[in-house]
N, CA and C atoms as a LAMMPS dump frame, in Angstrom:
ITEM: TIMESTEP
0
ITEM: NUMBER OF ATOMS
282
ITEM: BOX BOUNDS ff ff ff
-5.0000000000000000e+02 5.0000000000000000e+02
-5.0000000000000000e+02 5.0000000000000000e+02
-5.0000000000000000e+02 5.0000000000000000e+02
ITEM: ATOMS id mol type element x y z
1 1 1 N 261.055 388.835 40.537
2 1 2 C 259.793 388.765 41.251
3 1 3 C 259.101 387.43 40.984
4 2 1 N 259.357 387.076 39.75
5 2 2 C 258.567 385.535 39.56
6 2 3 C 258.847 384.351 40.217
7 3 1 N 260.491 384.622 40.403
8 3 2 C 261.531 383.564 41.591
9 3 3 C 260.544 383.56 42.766
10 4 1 N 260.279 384.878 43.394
11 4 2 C 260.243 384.716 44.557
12 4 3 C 258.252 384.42 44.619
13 5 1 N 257.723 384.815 43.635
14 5 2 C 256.786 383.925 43.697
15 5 3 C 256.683 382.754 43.713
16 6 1 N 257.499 382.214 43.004
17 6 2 C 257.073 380.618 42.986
18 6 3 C 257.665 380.066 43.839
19 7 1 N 258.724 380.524 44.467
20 7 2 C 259.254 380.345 45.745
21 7 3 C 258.151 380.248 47.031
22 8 1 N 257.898 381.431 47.036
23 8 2 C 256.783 381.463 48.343
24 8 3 C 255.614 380.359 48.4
25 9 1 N 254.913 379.881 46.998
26 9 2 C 253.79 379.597 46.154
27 9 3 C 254.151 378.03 46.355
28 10 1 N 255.485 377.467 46.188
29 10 2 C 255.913 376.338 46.438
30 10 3 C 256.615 375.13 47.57
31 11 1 N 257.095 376.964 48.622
32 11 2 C 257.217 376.298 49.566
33 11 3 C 256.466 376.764 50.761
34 12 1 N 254.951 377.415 50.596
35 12 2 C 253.94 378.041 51.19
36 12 3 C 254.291 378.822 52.489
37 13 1 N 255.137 379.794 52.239
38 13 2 C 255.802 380.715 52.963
39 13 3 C 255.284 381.817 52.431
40 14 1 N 255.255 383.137 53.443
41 14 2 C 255.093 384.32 52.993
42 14 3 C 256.922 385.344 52.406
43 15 1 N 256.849 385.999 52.094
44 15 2 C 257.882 386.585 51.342
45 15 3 C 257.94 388.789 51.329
46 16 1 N 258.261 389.098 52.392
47 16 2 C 258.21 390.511 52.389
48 16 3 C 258.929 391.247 51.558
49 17 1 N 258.684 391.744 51.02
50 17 2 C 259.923 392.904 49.774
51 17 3 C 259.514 394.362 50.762
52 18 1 N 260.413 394.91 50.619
53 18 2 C 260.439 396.757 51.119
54 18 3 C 261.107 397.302 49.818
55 19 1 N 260.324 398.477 49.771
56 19 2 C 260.939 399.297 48.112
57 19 3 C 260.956 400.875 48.949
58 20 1 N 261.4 400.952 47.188
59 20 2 C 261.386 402.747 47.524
60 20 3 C 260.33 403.487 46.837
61 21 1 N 260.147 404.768 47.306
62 21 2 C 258.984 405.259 46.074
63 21 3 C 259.578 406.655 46.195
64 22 1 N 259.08 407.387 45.44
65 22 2 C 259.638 408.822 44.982
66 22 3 C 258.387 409.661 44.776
67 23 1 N 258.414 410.822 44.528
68 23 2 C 257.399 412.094 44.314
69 23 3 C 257.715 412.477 43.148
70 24 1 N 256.158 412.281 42.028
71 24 2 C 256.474 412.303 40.582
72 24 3 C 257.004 414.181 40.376
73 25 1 N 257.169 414.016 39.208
74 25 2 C 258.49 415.627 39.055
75 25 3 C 256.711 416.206 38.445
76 26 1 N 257.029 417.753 38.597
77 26 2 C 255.495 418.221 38.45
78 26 3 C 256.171 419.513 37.018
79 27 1 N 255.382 419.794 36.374
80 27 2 C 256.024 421.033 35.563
81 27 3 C 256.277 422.47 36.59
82 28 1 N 256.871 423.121 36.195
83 28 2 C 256.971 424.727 37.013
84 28 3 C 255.861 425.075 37.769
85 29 1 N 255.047 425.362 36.307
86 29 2 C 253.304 425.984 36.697
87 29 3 C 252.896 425.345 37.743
88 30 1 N 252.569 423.829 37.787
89 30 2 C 251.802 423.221 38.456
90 30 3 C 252.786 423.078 40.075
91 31 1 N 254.087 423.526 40.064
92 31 2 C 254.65 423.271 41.573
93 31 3 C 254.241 424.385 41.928
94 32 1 N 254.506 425.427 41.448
95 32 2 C 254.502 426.947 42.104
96 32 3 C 252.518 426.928 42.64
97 33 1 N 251.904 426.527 41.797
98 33 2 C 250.603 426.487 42.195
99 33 3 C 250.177 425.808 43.8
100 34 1 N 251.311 424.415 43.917
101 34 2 C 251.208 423.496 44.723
102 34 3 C 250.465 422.795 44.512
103 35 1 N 250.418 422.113 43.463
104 35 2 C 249.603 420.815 42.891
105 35 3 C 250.492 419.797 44.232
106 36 1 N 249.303 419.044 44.55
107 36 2 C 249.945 417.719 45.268
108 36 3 C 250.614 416.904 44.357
109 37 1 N 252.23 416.305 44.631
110 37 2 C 252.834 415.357 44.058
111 37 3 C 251.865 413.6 44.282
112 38 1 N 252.174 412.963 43.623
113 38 2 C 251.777 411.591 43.738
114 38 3 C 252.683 410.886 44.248
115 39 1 N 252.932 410.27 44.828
116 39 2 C 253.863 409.304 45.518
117 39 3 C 254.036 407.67 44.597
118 40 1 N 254.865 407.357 43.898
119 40 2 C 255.16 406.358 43.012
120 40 3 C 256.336 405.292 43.653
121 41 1 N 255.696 404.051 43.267
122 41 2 C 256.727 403.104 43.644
123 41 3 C 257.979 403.012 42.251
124 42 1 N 258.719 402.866 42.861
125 42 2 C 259.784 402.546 42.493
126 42 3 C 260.215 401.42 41.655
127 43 1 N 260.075 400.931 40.375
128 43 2 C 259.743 399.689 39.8
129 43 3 C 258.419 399.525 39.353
130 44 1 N 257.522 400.66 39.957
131 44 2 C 256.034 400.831 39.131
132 44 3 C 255.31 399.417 38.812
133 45 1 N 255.074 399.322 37.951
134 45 2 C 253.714 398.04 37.633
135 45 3 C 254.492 397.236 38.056
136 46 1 N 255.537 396.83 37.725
137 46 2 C 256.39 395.181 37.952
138 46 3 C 255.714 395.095 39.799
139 47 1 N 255.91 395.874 40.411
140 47 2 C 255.709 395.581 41.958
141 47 3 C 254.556 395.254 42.071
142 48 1 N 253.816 396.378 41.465
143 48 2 C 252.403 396.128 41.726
144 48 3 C 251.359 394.937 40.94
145 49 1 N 251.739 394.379 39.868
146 49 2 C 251.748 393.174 39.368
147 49 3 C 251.956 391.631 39.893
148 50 1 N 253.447 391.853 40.378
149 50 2 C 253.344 390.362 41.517
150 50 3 C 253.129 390.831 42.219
151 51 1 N 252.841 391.973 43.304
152 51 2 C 252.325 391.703 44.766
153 51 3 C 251.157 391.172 44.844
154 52 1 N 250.85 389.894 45.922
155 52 2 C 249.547 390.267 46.813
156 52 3 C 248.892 390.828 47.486
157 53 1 N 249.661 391.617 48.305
158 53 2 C 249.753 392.509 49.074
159 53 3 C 250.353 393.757 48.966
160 54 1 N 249.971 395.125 48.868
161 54 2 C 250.654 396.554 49.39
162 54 3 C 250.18 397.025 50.101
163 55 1 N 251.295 397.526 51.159
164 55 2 C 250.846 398.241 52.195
165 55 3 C 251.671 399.266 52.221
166 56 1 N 250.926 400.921 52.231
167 56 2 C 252.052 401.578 52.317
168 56 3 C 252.173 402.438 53.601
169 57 1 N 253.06 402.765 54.21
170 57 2 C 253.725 403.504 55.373
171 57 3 C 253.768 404.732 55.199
172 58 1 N 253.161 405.158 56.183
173 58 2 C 253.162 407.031 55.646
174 58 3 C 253.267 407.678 57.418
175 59 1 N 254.179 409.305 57.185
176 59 2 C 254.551 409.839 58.607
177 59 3 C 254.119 411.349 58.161
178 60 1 N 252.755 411.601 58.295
179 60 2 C 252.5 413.188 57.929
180 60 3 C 252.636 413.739 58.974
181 61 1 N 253.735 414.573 59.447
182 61 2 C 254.25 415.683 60.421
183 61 3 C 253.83 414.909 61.615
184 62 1 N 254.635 413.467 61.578
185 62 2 C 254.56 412.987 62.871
186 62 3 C 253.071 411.841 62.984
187 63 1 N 252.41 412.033 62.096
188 63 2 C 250.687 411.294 62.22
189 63 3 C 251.017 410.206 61.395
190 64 1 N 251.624 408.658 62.062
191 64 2 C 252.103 407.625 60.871
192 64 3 C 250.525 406.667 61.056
193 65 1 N 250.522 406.622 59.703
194 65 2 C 249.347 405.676 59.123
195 65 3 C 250.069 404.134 58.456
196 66 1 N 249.391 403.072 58.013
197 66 2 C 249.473 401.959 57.063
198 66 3 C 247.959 402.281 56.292
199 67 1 N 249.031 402.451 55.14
200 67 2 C 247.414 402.509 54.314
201 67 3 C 247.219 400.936 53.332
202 68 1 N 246.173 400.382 53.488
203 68 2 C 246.247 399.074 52.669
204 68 3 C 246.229 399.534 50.756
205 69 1 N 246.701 399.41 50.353
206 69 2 C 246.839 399.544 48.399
207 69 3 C 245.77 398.438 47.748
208 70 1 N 246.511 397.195 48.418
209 70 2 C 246.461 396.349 47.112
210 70 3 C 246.043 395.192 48.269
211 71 1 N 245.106 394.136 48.125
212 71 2 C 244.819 392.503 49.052
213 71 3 C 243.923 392.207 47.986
214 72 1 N 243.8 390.573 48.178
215 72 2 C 243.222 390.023 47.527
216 72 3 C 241.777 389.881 47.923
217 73 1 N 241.129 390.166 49.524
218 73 2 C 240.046 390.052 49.9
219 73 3 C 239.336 391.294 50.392
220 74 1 N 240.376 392.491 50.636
221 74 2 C 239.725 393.522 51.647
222 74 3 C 239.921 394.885 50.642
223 75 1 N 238.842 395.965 51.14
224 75 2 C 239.323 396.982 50.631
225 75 3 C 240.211 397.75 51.181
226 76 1 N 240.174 398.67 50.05
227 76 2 C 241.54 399.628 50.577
228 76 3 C 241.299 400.47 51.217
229 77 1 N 241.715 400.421 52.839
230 77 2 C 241.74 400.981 53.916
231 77 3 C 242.627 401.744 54.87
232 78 1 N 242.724 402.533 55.92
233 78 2 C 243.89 402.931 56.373
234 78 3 C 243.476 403.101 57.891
235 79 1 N 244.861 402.54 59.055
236 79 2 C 244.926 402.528 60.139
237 79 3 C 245.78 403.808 60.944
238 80 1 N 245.73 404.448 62.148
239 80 2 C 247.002 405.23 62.264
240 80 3 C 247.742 404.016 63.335
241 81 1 N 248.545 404.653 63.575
242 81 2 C 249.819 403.78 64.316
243 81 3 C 250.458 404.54 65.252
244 82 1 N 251.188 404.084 66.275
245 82 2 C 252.159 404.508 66.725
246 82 3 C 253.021 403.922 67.305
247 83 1 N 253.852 404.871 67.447
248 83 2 C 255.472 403.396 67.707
249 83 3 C 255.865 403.713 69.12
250 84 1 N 255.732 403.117 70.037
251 84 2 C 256.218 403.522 71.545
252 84 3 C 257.665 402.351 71.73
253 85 1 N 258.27 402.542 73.257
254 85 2 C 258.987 401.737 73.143
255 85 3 C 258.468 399.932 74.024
256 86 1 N 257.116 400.044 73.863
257 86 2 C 256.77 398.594 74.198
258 86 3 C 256.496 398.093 73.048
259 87 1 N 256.401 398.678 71.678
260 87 2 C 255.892 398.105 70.655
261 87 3 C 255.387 399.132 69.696
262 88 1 N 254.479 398.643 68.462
263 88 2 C 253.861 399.211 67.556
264 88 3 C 252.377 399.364 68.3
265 89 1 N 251.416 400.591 68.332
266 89 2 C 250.047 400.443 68.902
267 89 3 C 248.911 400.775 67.503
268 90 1 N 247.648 400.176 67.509
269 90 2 C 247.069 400.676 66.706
270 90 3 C 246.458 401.764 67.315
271 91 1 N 245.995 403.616 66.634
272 91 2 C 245.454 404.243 67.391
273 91 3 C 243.503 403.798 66.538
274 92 1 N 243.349 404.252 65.456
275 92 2 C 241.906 403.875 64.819
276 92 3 C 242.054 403.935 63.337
277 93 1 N 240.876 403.172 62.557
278 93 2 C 240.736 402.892 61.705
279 93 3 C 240.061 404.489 61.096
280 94 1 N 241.026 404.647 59.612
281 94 2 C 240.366 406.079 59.269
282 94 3 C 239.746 405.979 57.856
């Protein structure tokens, strides 16, 4: 991650990474209850450390959002989306 910082940083390019994230493991009690899982990146702090940016992608039963995480100027916000075949559309800011 530091490569590709100083990479980007030096030759003033932007630099996209895509990861994975997983659903933290819950004890018995707390699944059977239906505690909501947390959704975790994959590589944990290291990602979230060099990024400037996170944005994460989410498809709840079809309702896909970008939720902003992490910027250096804005808060953390979320858009819905949708994907047709002329393109990506924004539907509203939630």
């Amino acid at each position: 991650m530091r490569i590709f910082a100083e990479i980007s940083r030096k030759q003033n390019i932007p630099i996209i990474i895509t990861n994975q994230v997983y659903l933290e493991f819950l004890p018995e009690g707390d699944f059977k209850k239906g505690v909501e899982r947390n959704t975790n990146i994959v590589g944990g702090d290291l990602f979230k450390y060099w990024s400037k940016c996170i944005i994460e992608l989410k498809n709840d039963n079809g309702k896909r959002k970008a939720v902003l995480l992490k910027h250096r100027n804005l808060p953390q916000k979320e858009i819905g989306f949708i994907i047709k075949n002329e393109g990506i559309f924004k539907k509203r800011w939630i």
